[in-house]
DRENKOL-585601 format. One record per residue (C-alpha): residue in one letter; x, y, z. Coordinates in steps of 0.001 Angstrom, whole numbers, plus 500000, padded with zeros to 6 digits. Example, Ala and Ser with C-alpha at 12.3 -4.5 7.8 and 13.67 -1.06 7.14 Angstrom:
2
a512300495500507800 s513670498940507140 
This chain:
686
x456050414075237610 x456315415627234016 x455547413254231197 x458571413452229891 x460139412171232875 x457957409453233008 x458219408168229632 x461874408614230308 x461614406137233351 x459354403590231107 x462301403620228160 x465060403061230942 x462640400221232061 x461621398541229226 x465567398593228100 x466948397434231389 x463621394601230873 x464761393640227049 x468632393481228277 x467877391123230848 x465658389003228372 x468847388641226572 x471177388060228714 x468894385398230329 x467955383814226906 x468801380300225968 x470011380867222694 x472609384011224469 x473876381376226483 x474602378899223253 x476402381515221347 x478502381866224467 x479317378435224321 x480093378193220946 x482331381205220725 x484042379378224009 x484187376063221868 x485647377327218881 x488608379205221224 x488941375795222983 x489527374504219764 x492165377008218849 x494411376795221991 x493927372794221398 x495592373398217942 x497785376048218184 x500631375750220499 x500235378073223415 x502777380861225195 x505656380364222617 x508168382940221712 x506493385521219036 x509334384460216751 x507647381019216609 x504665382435215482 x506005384903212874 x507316382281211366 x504353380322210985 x501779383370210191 x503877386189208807 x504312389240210415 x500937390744208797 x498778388204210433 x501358387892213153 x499843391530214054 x496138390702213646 x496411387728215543 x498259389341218028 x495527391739219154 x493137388426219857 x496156387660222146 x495821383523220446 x499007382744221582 x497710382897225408 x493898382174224169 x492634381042227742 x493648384637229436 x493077386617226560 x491088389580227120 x487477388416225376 x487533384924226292 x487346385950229476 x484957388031229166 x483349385982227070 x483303383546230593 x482374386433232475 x479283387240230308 x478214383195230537 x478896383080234168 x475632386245234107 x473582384779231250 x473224381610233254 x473078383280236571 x470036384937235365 x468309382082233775 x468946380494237089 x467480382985239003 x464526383391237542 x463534379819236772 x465082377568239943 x462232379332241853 x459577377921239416 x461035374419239207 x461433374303243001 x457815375107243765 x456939372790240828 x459375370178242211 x457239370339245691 x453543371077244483 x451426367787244034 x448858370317242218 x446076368567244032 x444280371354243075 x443353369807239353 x439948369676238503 x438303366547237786 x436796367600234109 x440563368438233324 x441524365034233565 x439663363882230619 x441546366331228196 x445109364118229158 x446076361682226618 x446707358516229167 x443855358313231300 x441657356122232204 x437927355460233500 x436542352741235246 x433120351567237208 x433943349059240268 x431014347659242661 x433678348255245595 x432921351308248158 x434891354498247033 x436605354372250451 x437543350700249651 x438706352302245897 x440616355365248212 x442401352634250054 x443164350398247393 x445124353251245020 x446353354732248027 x448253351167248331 x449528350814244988 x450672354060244510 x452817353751248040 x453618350156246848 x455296351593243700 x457159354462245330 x454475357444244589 x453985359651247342 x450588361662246806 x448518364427248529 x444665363502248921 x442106366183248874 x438865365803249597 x435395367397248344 x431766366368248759 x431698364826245606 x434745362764245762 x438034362530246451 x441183363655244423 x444250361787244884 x447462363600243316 x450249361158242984 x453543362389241745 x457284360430241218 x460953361350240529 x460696365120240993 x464209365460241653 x464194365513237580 x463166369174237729 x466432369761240195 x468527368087237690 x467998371151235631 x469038373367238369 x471981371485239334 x473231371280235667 x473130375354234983 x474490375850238577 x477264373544237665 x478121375858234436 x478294378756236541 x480479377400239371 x483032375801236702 x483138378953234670 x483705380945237992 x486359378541239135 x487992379052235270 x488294382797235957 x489612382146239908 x492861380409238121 x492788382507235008 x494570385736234893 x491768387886236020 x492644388042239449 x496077389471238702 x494957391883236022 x492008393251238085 x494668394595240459 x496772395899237365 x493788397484235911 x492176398766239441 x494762398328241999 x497574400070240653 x500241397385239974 x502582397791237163 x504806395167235447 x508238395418235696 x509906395532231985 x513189395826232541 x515683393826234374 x516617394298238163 x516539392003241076 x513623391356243646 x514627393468246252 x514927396200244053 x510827395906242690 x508940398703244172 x505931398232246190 x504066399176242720 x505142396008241133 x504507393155243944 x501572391172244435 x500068391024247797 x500580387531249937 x497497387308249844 x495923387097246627 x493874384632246438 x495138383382242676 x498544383348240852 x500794381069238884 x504191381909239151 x507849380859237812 x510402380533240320 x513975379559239876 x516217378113242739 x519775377405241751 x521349374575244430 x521883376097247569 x519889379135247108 x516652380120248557 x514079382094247195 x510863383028248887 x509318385110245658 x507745384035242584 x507397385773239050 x504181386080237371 x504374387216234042 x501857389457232851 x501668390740229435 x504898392346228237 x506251392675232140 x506493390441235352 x505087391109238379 x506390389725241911 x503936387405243971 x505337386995247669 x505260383282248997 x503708382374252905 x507152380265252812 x510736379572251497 x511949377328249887 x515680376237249726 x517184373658246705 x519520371806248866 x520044369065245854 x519156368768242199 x519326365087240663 x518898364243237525 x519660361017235277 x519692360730231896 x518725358320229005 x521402357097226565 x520151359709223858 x521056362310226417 x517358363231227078 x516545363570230925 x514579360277232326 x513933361873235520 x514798364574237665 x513914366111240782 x514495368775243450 x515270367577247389 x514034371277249016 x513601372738252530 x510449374506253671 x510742377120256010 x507869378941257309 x508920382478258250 x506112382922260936 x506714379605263211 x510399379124262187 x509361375361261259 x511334373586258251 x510870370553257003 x512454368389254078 x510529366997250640 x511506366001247520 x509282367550244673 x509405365179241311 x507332365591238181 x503677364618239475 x504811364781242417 x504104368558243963 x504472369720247058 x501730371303249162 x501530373976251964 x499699377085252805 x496978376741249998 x500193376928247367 x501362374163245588 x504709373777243871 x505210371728240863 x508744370711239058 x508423372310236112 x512263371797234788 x515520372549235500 x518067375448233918 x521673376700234899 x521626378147238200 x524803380384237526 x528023377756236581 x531204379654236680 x532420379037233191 x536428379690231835 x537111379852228511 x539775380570226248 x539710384071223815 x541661384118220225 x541464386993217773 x540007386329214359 x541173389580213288 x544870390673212963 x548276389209212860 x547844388369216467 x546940384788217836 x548073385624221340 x545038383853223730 x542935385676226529 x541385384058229404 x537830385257229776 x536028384287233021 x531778384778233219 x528813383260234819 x525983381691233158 x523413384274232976 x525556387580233326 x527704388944231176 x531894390329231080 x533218393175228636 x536171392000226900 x538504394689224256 x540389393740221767 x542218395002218816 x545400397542218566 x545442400588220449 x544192401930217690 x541544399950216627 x540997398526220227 x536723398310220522 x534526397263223230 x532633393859223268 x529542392850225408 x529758389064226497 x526622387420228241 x526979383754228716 x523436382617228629 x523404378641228775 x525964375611229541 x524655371884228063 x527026369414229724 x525687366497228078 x524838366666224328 x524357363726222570 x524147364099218998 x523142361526216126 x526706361724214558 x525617359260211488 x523301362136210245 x525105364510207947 x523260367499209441 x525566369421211825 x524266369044215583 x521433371588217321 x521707372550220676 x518304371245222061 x516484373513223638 x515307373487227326 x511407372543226413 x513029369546224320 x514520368115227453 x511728368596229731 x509175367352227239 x511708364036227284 x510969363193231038 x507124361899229952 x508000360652226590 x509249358058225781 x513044358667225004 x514410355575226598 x513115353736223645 x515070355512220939 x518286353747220310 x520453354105217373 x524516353040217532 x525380356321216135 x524466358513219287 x527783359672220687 x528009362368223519 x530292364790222121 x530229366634225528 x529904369986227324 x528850373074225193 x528207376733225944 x526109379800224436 x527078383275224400 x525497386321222947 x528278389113222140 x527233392742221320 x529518395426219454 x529932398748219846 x527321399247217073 x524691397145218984 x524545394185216662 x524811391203218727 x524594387618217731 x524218384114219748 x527302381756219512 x527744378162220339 x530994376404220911 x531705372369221540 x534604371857224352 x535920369032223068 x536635367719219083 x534402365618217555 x534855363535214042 x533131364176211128 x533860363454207903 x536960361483208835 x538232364477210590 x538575365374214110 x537085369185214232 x535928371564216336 x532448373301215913 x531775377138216648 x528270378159215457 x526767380930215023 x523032382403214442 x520797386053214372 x518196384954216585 x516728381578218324 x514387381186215188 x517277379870212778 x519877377180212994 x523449377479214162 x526079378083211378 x529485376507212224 x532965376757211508 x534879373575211353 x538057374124212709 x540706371483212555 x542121370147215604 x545619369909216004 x547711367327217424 x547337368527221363 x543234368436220364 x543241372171220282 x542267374931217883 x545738376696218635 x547797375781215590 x544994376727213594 x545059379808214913 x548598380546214041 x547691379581210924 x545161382081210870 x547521384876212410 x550003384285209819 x547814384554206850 x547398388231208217 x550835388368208318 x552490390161204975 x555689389337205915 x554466385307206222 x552460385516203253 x555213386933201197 x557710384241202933 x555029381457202002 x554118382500198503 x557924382801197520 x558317379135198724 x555220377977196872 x556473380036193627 x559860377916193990 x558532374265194237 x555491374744191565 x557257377317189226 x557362375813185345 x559135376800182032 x555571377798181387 x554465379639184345 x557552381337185853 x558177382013189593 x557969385905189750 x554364385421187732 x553464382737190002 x554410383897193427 x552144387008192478 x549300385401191307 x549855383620194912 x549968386667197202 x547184388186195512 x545003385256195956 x546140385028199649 x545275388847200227 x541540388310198709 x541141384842200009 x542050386217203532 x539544389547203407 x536270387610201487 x537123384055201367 x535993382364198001 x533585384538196605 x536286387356197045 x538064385554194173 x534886384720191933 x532797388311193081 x534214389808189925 x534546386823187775 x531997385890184622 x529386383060185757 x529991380708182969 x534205381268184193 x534055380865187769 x534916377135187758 x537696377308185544 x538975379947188267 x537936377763191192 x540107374892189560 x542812376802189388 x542987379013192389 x541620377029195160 x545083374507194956 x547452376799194317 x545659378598197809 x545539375154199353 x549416374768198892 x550133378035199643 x548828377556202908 x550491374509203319 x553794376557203386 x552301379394205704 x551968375881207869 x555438375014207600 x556560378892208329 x554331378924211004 x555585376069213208 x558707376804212395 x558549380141213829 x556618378564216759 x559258376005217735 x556705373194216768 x558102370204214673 x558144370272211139 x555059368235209327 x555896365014208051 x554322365195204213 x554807361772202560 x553048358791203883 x550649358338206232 x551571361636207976 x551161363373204485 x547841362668204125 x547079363265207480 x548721366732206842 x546789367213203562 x543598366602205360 x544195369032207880 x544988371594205352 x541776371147203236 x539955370965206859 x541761374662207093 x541416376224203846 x537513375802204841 x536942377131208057 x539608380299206605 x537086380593203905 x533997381105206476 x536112383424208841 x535052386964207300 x531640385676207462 x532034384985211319 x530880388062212607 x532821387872215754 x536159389545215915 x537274386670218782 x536555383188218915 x535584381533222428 x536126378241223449 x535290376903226713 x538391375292229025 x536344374477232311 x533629374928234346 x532170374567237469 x528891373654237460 x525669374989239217 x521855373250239058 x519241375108239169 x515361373912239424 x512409375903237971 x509127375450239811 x505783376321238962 x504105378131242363 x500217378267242083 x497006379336244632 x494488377992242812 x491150377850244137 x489394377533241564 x490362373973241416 x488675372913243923 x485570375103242767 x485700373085239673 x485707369654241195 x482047370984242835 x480853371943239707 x481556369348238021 x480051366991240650 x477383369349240616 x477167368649236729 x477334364892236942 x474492364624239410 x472316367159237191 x473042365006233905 x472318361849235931 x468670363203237416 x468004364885233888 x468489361577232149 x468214359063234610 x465336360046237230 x461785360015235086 x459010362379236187 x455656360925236595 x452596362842238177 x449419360775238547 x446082361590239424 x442560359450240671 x439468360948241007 x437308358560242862 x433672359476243528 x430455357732245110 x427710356072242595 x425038353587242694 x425753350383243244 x429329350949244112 x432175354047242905 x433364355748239873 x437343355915239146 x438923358280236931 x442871358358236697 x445484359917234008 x448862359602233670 x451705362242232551 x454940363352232372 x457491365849230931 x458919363170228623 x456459361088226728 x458546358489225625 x457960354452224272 x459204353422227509 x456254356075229574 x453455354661227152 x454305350932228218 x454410352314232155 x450980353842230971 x449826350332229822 x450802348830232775 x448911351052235275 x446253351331233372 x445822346946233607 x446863347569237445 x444053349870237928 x441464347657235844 x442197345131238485 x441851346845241732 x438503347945240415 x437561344297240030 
């Protein structure tokens, strides 16, 4: 062999010798476990596996990126904590290795073999002269030590005899146990972590599906096989469905995990607090196993899973499982307040058109969620949230049944609907079936919002007196309607006209603000108006629009074969409220970026239960290792190590005794034991 082939060989050695030094050092094992600590403290802080929004929010999008790439939101299957587990799980594999085999053969070796001039270089020792025989001595220590639960090896020479005692070896196995415990838990972590799934994305082939189709439709490329031995998995099951497939998500896509059963949601109960929060709910299911054709019922409640096949399925929550909803369509753009009937499902969507011929433009309607209890706090002057679904779930263990305040009300169903123009901008709109009253008013609320991160926006709308939005939307028609406007700024002109402001000055001054008021609302009239004279303009225009609009009103029912309003006494100021209710939600209109408003007329509701499916077997790998851990904390702490050793030898006149005394802990407590043997001994050499 060439030299430089064998100094080659020595390097690789000596490397391969210092690497596993290192990985099988002590202090590489702590800085595992700190590094694990501190990201155990971080998912303990920071809310895991919410929507990124949440978390822009609360960092910024700068550090929103950096954290991003330490994947904190989903700390526990991030990349380099696991690996971080992985490289722990090898550190103290190694240190096993090479030291269980020492503190085995130490654990069973009485070391009989010490010599007797060792003995006097111990610290606890102990020499004594007795006129006994040295077999009477042998027999005499050979009792005590039995007596007090020693068992010892005796060797013999011509000059004497050794006795090696020893006690509570099982100390050294404590040590063993406790590392082999840290491996097996930190194995069983990475059995229920991710790992498994992204091992067969990374070497199997798998790839997450990103965009939407159904399950049938997933290619071979993007299911899980039924037998992999770790998932957890979303399933949804609307009521009298069956699914048989769950849906693991993994990193930006999902991936589909086949199930050694179905299951079928024959009933979904639920019952609620009177703050509207869920107390309890629960899913009654049927279990069918597709190889023996067996079913069988169970109910699955919170904490309450069921089992089968090594897969266990917890109630996670609950969601729509696809309610057939009917609502009602009006323009908000145009002299037309003719209403549409649009029918959807929760969860899909419906194209609706509206507009002239001309002007006629495509809209994208997908009805994603139906509350049909809300029960807001209606003696707050905030405007009510739809909660979300976390909120209600989170309710079922808290304690929501003790909240009571007399100003809850249910104010009934609601639905959500995202709508997308032609130009791709879509928004998220909520809409309350039935009125509610606020500020003395009865109202109804359409909100709107950009994304899930901000609060709804609503219009008010005024009811009328069938409890319906329809008046107000002839009201809304004809204030697009020149021919109306003209109509009901002539009429305004000739009840308010003065010697000082004349009628032909006044009923233009009222046409043009109905124009601008109708296109921009308020700050269509202000926009171009100094700052320091915008209230003076305010004070003027906003009543002269308020009782201009009064007579559009009047027009407007007239030409709708609806009674004429009543405006003196109590039916005037019911009619004056109204109107001011109006002028409002017709000032917030051009900022409603829909060119329809949806309300909902009926429903037909569907339940649907979300379970959590998981293999996890690692659970049960965990429970060892922690016993494992318990039992090698106990004999660490608990089970003292004592080795003892007499040297008894013939002399004149009787036998010489020599004995020490040590351990691997030197404590207060070992130096009274010390005492005490060492007075024992005194005496049986009396």
């Amino acid at each position: 062999m060439k030299p430089s082939s064998v100094s080659q060989s020595s390097s690789a050695r000596r490397h391969t010798a210092d690497l596993m030094e290192l990985l099988g050092s002590m202090r590489f094992a702590v800085s595992l476990l700190m590094f694990i600590c501190v990201a155990s403290v971080i998912g303990t802080v920071l809310q895991q596996n919410q929507p990124a929004n949440n978390y822009i929010d609360q960092f910024g999008p700068f550090w929103f990126s950096v954290f991003d790439k330490f994947s904190i939101w989903q700390i526990y299957n991030s990349w380099w904590f696991l690996l971080i587990m992985a490289f722990l799980v090898v550190s103290t594999s190694i240190c096993l290795v090479r030291n269980a085999p020492k503190m085995v053969r130490d654990a069973q070796s009485f070391r009989e073999y010490v010599r007797a001039s060792s003995l006097r270089s111990f610290h606890h020792r102990v020499e004594l002269s007795s006129a006994a025989s040295s077999d009477a001595m042998q027999e005499r220590a050979q009792a005590w030590l039995k007596r007090h639960g020693y068992r010892y090896k005796v060797r013999e020479e011509e000059a004497g005899v050794m006795i090696a005692a020893k006690k509570g070896s099982a100390n050294r196995l404590g040590y063993i146990f406790a590392h082999a415990a840290i491996v097996i838990i930190c194995i069983g972590g990475l059995l229920d972590s991710e790992l498994p799934v992204r091992l067969q994305v990374w070497l199997g082939g798998k790839q997450p599906i990103t965009q939407n189709m159904l399950i049938s439709e997933v290619p071979e490329s993007g299911r899980l096989s039924g037998a992999n031995p770790s998932f957890r998995a979303n399933m949804l099951v609307p009521e009298g469905s069956q699914s048989s497939s769950g849906i693991v998500a993994i990193g930006e896509g999902v991936l589909v995990q086949p199930l050694p059963f179905s299951l079928k949601l024959n009933r979904f109960l639920v019952d609620y607090y009177s703050t509207g929060m869920p107390s309890s709910f629960k899913s009654e299911v049927e279990v069918t196993d597709p190889v023996s054709g067996e079913s069988f019922n169970q109910t699955i409640e919170v904490n309450e899973p069921l089992r089968y096949k090594g897969v266990t399925v917890y109630q996670s929550s609950f969601d729509d499982g696809g309610s057939a909803v009917h609502l009602t369509g009006y323009p908000l753009v145009g002299p037309r307040s003719k209403a549409f009937d649009v029918e959807g499902t929760i969860g899909e969507g419906a194209e609706i058109t509206q507009g002239s011929e001309e002007t006629r433009q495509p809209l994208r309607v997908e009805f994603t969620g139906l509350r049909v209890i809300n029960v807001e706090n209606m003696g707050s002057d905030l405007e009510p949230q739809p909660k979300a679904m976390f909120e209600h779930v989170a309710s079922v263990t808290g304690s929501a049944a003790g909240v009571k305040n007399e100003n809850l009300r249910n104010v009934g169903p609601s639905i959500q609907y995202r709508i997308t123009g032609a130009d791709g901008q879509s928004h998220e709109y909520t809409s309350y079936m039935l009125p509610m009253q606020l500020d003395g008013g009865m109202v109804f609320l359409a909100g709107v919002r950009e994304s899930e991160a901000q609060p709804f926006r609503y219009l008010r709308i005024p009811a009328d007196a069938n409890n319906s939005v329809q008046e107000f939307m002839l009201l809304r028609a004809g204030l697009a309607d020149p021919a109306l406007v003209n109509l009901a700024a002539q009429r305004f002109a000739e009840r308010n006209a003065t010697s000082d402001i004349q009628q032909p000055l006044l009923e233009k001054a009222s046409l043009g603000a109905l124009e601008t008021f109708r296109k921009s609302g308020f700050n269509g009239i202000i926009e171009r108006v100094p700052e320091q004279d915008r209230e003076k303009v305010l004070g003027f225009a906003v009543p002269m629009i308020q009782l201009s609009l009064a007579e559009l009103r009047d027009i407007v029912r007239e030409r709708n074969g609806i009674p004429a309003v009543q405006h003196v006494g109590e039916d005037g100021v019911e009619a004056e409220k109204w109107i001011q209710t109006a002028l409002l939600a017709l000032a917030n209109v051009p900022d409603y970026p829909a060119p329809v408003l949806m309300t909902l007329k009926s429903f037909d509701q569907v339940e649907a239960s979300v379970f959590q499916v998981a293999r996890s077997p690692g659970k049960n790998t965990v429970y060892l290792g922690c016993l494992l851990l318990v039992i090698g904390v106990f004999s660490m702490f608990y089970i003292r190590d004592r080795r003892i050793w007499v040297w008894i030898k013939k002399q004149e006149g009787g036998s010489a005794l020599f004995a020490a005394m040590t351990s691997q802990r030197r404590t207060l407590d070992f130096n009274h034991e010390f005492d005490r043997f060492k007075e024992a001994f005194t005496r049986l050499a009396t």
